[in-house]
KOLRODREN-592418 format. One line per 3 residues: their letters; for each residue x, y, z of C-alpha. Coordinates in Angstrom, 3 decimals, decimal comma, m for minus. Layout:
BEGIN
a = X Y Z | ...
***
This chain:
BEGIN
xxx = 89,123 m83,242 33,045 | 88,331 m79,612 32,401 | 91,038 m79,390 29,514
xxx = 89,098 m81,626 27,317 | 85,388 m81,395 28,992 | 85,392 m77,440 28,445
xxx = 85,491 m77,409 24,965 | 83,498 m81,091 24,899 | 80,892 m78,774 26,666
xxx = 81,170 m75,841 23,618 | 80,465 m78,952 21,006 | 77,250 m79,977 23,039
xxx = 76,158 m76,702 24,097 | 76,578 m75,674 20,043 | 74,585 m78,529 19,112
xxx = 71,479 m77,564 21,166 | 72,107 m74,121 19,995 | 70,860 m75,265 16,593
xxx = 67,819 m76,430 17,909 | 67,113 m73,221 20,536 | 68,113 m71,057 17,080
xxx = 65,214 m72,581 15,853 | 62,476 m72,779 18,412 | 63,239 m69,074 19,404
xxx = 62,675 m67,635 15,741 | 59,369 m70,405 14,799 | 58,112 m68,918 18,018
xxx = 57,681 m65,296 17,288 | 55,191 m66,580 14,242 | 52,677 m68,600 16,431
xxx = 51,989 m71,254 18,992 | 51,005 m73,457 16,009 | 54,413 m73,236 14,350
xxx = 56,486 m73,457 17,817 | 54,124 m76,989 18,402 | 55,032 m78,132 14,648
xxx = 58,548 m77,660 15,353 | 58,793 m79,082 18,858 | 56,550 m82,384 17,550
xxx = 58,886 m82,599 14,307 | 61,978 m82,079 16,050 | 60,831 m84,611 18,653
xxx = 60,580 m87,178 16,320 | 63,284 m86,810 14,013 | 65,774 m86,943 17,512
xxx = 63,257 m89,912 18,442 | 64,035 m91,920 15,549 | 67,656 m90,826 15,456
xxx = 68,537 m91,533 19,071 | 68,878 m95,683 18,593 | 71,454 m94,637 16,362
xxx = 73,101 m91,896 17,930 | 73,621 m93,573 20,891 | 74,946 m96,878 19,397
xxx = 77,413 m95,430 17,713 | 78,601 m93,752 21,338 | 80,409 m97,367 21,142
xxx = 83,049 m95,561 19,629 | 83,683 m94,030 23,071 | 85,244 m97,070 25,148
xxx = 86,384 m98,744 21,807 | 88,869 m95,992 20,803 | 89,641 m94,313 23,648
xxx = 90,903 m97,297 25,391 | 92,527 m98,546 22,086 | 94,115 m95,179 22,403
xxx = 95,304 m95,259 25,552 | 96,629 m99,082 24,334 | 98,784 m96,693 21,791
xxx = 96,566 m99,540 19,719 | 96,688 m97,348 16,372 | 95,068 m99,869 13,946
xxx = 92,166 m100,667 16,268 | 91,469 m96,745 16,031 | 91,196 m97,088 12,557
xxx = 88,900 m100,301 12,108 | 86,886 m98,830 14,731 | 85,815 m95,209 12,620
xxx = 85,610 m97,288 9,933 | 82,901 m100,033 11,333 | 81,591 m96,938 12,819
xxx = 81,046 m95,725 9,101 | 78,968 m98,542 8,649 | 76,981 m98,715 11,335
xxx = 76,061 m95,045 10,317 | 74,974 m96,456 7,271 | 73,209 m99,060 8,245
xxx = 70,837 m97,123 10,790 | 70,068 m94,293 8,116 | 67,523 m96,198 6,175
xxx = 64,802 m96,971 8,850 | 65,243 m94,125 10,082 | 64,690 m92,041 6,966
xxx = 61,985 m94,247 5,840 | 59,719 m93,504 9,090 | 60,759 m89,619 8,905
xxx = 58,891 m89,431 5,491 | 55,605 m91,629 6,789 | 55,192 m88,857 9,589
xxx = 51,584 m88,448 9,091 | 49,771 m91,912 10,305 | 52,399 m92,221 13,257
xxx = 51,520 m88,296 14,301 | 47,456 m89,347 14,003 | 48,422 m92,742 16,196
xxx = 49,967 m90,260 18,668 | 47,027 m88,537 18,273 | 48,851 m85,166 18,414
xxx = 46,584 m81,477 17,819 | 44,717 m81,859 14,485 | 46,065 m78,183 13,259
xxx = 49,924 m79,598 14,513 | 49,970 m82,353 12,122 | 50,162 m81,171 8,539
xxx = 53,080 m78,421 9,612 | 54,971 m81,207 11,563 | 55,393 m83,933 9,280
xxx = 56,441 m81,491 6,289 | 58,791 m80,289 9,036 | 59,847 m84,644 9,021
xxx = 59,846 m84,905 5,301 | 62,759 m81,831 4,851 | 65,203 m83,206 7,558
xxx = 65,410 m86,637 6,461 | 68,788 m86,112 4,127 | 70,096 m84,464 6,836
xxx = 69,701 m88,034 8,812 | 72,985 m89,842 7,356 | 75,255 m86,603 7,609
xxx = 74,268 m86,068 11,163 | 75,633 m89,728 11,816 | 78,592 m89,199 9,902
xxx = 79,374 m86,225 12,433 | 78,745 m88,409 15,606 | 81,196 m91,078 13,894
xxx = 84,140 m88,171 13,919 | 83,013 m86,139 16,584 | 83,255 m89,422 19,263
xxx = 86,653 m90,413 17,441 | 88,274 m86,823 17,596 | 87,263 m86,430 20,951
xxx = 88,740 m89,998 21,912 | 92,144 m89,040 20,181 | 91,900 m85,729 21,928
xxx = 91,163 m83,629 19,215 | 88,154 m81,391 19,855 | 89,409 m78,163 18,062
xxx = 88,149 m79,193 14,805 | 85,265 m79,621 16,332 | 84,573 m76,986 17,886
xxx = 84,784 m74,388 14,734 | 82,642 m76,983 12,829 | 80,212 m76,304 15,098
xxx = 80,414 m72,324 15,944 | 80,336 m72,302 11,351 | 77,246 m74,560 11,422
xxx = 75,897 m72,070 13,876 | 76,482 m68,984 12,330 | 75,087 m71,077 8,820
xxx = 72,153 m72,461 10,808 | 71,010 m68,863 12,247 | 71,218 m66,914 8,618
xxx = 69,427 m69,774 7,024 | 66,772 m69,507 10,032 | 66,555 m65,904 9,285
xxx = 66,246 m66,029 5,332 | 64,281 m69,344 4,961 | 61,536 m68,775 7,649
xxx = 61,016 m64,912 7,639 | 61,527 m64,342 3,672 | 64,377 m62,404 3,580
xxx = 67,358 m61,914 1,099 | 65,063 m62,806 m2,107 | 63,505 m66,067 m0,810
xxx = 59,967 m66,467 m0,147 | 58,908 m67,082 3,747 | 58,440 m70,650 4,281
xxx = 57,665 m70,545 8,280 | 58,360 m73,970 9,674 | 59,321 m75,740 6,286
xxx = 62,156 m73,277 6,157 | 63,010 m74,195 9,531 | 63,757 m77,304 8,246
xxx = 65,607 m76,578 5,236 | 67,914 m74,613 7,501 | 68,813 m77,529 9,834
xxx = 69,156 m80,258 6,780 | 71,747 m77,727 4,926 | 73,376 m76,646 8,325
xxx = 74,241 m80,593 9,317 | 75,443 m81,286 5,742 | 77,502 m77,816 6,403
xxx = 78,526 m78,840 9,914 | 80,208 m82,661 8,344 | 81,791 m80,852 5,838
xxx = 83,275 m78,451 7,608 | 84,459 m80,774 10,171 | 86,090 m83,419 7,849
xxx = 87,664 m80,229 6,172 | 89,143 m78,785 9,517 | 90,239 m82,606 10,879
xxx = 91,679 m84,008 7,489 | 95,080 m84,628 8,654 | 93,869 m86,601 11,639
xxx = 90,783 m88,280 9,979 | 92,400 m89,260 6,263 | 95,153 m91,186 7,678
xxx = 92,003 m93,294 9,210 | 89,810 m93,257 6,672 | 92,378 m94,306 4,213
xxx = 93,700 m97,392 3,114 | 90,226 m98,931 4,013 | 90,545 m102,533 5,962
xxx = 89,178 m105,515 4,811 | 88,461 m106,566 8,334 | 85,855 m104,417 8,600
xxx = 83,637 m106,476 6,968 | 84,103 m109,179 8,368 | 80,931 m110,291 10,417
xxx = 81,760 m111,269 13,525 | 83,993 m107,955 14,902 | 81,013 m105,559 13,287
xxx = 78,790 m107,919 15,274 | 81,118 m107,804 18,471 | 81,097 m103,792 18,338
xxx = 77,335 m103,878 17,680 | 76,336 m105,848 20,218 | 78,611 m103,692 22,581
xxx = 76,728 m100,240 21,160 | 73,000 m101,532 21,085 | 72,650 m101,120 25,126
xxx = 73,996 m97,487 24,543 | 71,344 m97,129 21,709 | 68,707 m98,678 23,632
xxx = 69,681 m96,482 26,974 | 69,345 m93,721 24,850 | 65,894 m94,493 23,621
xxx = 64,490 m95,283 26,721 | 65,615 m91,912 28,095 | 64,830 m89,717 25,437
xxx = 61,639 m91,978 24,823 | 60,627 m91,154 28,739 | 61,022 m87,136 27,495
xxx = 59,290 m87,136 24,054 | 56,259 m89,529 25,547 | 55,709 m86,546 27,984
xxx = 55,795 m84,286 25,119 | 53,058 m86,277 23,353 | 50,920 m86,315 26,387
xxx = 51,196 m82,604 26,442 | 50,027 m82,200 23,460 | 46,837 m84,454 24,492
xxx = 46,044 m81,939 27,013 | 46,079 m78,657 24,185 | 48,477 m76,884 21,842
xxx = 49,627 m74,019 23,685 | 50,412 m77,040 26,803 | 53,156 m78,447 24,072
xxx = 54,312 m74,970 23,740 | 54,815 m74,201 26,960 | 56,529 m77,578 27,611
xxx = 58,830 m76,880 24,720 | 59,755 m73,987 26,188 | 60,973 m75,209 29,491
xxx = 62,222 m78,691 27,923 | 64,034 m76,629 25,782 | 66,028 m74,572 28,313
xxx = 66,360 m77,613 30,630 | 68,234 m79,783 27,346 | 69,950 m76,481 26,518
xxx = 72,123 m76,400 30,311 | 72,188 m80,940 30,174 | 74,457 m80,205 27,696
xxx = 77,230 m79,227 29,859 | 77,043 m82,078 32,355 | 76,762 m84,601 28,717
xxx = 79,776 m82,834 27,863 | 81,790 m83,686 31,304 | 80,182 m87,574 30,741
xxx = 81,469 m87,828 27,356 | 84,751 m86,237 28,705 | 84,633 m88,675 31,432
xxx = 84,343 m92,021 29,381 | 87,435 m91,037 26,925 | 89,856 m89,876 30,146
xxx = 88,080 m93,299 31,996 | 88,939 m95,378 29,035 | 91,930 m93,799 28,111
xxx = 93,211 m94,908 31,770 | 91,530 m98,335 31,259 | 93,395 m98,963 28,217
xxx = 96,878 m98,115 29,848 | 96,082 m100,461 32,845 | 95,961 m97,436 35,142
xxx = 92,871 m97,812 37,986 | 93,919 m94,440 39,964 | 93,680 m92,625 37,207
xxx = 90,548 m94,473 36,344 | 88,826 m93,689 39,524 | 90,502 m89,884 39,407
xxx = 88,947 m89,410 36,520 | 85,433 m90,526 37,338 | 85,731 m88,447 40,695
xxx = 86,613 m85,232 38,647 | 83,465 m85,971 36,277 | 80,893 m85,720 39,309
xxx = 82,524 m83,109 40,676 | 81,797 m80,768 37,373 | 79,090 m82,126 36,296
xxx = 76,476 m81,671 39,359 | 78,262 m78,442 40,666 | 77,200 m76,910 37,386
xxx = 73,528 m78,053 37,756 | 73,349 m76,850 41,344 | 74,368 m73,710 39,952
xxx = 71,401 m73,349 36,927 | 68,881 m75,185 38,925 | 68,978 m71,756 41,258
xxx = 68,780 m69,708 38,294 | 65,419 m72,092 37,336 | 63,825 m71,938 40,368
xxx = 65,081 m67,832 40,994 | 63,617 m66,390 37,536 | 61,633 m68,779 35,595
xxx = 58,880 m65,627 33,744 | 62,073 m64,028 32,637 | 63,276 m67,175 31,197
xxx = 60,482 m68,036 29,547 | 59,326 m64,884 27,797 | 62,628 m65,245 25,791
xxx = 61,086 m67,663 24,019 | 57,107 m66,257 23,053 | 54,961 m63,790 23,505
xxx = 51,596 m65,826 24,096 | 50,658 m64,700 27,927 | 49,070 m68,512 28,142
xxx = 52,534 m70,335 26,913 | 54,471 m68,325 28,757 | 52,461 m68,806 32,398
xxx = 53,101 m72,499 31,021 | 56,204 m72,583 31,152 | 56,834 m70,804 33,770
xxx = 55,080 m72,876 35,984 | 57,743 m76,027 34,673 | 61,172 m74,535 34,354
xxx = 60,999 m74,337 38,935 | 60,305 m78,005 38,372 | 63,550 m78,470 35,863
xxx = 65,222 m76,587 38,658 | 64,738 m79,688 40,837 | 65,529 m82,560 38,728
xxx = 68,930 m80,513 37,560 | 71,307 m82,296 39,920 | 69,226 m85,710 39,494
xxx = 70,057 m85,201 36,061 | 73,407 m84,286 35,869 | 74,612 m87,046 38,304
xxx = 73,150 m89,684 35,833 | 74,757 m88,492 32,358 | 77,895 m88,373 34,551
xxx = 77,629 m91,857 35,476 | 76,271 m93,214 32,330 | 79,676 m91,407 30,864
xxx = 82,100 m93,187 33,184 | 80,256 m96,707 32,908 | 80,721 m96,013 29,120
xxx = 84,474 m95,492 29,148 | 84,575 m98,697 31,310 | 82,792 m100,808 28,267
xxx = 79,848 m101,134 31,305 | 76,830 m100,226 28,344 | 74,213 m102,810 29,668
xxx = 74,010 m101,107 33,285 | 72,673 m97,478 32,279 | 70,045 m99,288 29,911
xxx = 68,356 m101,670 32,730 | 68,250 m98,129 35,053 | 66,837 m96,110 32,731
xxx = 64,158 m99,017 31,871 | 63,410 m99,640 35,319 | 63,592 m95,737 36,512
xxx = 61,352 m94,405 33,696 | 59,611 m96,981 32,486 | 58,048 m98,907 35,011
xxx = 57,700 m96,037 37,436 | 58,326 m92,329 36,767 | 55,589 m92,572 33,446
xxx = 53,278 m94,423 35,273 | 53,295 m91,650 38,123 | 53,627 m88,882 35,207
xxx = 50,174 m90,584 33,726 | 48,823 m90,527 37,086 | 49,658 m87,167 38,449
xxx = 48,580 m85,346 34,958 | 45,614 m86,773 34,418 | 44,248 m89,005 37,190
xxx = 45,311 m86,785 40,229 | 44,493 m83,211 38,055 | 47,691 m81,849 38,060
xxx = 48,496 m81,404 34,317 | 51,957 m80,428 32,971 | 53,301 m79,699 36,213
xxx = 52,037 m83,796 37,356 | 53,608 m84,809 34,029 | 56,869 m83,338 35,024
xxx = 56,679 m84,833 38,297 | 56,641 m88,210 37,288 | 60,170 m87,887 35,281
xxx = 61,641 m86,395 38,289 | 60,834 m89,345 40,199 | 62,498 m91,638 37,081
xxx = 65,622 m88,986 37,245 | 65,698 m89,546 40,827 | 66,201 m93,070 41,081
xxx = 68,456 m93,874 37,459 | 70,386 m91,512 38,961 | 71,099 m93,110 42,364
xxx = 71,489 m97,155 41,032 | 73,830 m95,343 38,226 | 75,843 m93,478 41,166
xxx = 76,007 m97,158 43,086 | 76,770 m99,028 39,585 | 80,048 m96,561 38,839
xxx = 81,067 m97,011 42,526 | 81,066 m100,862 42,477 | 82,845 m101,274 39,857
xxx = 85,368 m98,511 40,255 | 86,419 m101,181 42,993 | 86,931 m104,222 40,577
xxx = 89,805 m104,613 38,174 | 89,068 m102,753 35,137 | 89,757 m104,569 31,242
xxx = 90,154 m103,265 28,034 | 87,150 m104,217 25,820 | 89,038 m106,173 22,466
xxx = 86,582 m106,097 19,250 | 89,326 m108,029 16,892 | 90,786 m111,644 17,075
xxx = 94,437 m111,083 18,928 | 95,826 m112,385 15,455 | 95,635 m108,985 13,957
xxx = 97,833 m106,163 14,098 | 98,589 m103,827 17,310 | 100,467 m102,112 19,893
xxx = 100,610 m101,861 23,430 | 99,463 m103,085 26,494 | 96,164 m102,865 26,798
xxx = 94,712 m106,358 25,437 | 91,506 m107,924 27,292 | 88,947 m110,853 26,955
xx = 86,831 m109,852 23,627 | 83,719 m108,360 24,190
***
């Protein structure tokens, strides 16, 4: 588990890097440009979530194809995967550049609004080459490759913080474009980060890219492996939708409120990361086992998962709770953000282990093919009651931020628990491979199952 979740943990954390890059350098030019960021970077993640996550299909379908030594199943799968990518670019892209009535519906801060949608407008051609990364990232990772990955991501990085630097400050000749060069810098660094990925992983990735299939148009497998990544798509909105309708709310309350939230929000997605990485570890060793027909290796590898993930949230929920002024001044110098913030990182302290124990789970039940589960808990957990009591305790009860935070504890709380009591009940069942192809068509090994 820790041989392939430790550098599955670099990949994640280096993602969010991109995004902390950001916030940390918008900050130091106002609250108003830290709000335009958080709101635009909110919503481009909001509308590229569905998509994100349904692609995570690629998880159970190739890692248990690979532990089936199932070689042409890898391939149709990256290439379906392709697209699917595809496919889920052009709402998404279409809504990024209509940002303005949507941000007015919301009815985010009046000042936030024209900053936040140019913010939309510059990342949407960086939507289709972010997908194309999740497509090989989630099939390296599967085959057990994740050193490509890894030095995509620490280039993209190192791109992402010079292009921060030169775009939003003015420096090296270019004008200083604030938050609309914050933008520019992520769109080039994902295009960068793709690149330099299918340029580091071309001997493993060309081989499946190339000859293309001509099963993978037909309707019914694409369907099949749709169908089977939707509840992972929809899981994913409903979680992240739970998060970003708390950011909205904040920014009912006042400007510097969003700040201080996307501070501590911030901070609290930058140390999920690690315990994502050990669930996306966990479903490629748990499908991996499925797909040999091994069920102690299954359950081994499931018990491993919990035991990283939550010890590392234990471990930074102190640190929340033990300095959370020091944390948050490293991210502005506005006395009223930071006493913000600093009054909701303790609160991210609490809901660590809650929240580390669920992307665990929803990791394992992934690997298992298990994608409705972690969809109906997150609708029920968030949904139906943790906003409700966020709604309640920030505004009815008077508590503000810290009763909007409250209320998503509460929803971490109990997805958490029903994900921990889904994982263990069917850890106890016999576990089958999920089969997107008719048996007619070419393969290898032992791993064949009813079709999803």
């Amino acid at each position: 588990m820790l041989r392939l979740a430790i550098p599955v943990v670099s990949i994640q954390v280096g993602m969010m890097a991109m995004g902390v890059v950001d916030t940390v350098m918008v900050g130091h030019i106002s609250a108003q440009a830290l709000a335009a960021v958080a709101l635009g970077n909110l919503y481009f993640f909001t509308l590229a979530v569905f998509a994100l996550g349904t692609l995570m299909v690629l998880d159970p379908v190739v890692a248990q194809a690979v532990g089936a030594g199932d070689s042409p199943a890898v391939a149709r799968a990256i290439q379906r995967g392709i697209i699917i990518a595809a496919l889920l670019t052009v709402p998404a892209v279409v809504l990024l550049t209509a940002a303005v009535p949507i941000f007015e519906l919301a009815q985010q801060p009046a000042e936030v609004i024209p900053l936040a949608a140019a913010y939309a407008v510059r990342v949407a051609p960086s939507v289709f080459p972010f997908l194309l990364f999740i497509v090989f990232r989630q099939s390296l990772q599967a085959l057990g490759r994740t050193a490509p990955i890894v030095g995509a991501i620490i280039g993209a990085n190192l791109a992402n913080g010079l292009l921060n630097w030169t775009l939003i400050f003015g420096h090296l000749g270019f004008p200083a474009m604030g938050v609309e060069g914050s933008a520019w810098a992520t769109t080039i660094s994902r295009i960068l980060l793709v690149l330099g990925l299918f340029v580091a992983a071309r001997r493993e990735l060309w081989p499946l890219l190339l000859p293309i299939r001509p099963e993978i148009w037909q309707v019914q497998p694409l369907l099949r492996m749709f169908r089977l990544g939707v509840p992972i798509g929809a899981q994913h909105v409903l979680e992240f939708g739970a998060f970003a309708l708390v950011a909205l709310m904040m920014g009912w309350i006042g400007t510097r409120e969003m700040a201080g939230h996307q501070v501590a929000i911030n901070l609290a997605s930058l140390t999920f990361m690690v315990p994502l990485g050990v669930g996306d570890a966990a479903s490629v060793l748990v499908g991996h086992a499925v797909g040999k027909g091994d069920p102690d290796g299954t359950r081994g590898a499931a018990r491993a998962a919990f035991a990283c993930g939550i010890t590392f949230m234990a471990l930074t929920g102190v640190i929340f709770l033990s300095v959370p002024e020091q944390l948050a001044r490293l991210y502005s110098r506005d006395l009223e953000v930071i006493s913000i913030a600093a009054a909701l990182i303790p609160i991210a302290g609490v809901f660590q282990v809650l929240d580390g124990t669920q992307v665990v789970a929803g990791g394992v039940l992934r690997g298992l093919g298990d994608t409705r589960a972690p969809m109906i808990a997150n609708f029920l957990g968030y949904w139906l009651i943790g906003i409700p009591v966020s709604l309640y305790l920030g505004f009815e009860a008077g508590l503000g931020p810290a009763g909007l935070w409250w209320g998503l504890v509460l929803g971490l709380g109990l997805v958490g628990t029903s994900l921990l009591i889904r994982v263990r009940n069917r850890l106890a069942r016999k576990q089958h491979r999920v089969v997107i192809d008719s048996p007619e068509l070419p393969a290898a090994g032992p791993g064949r199952a009813d079709p999803v």
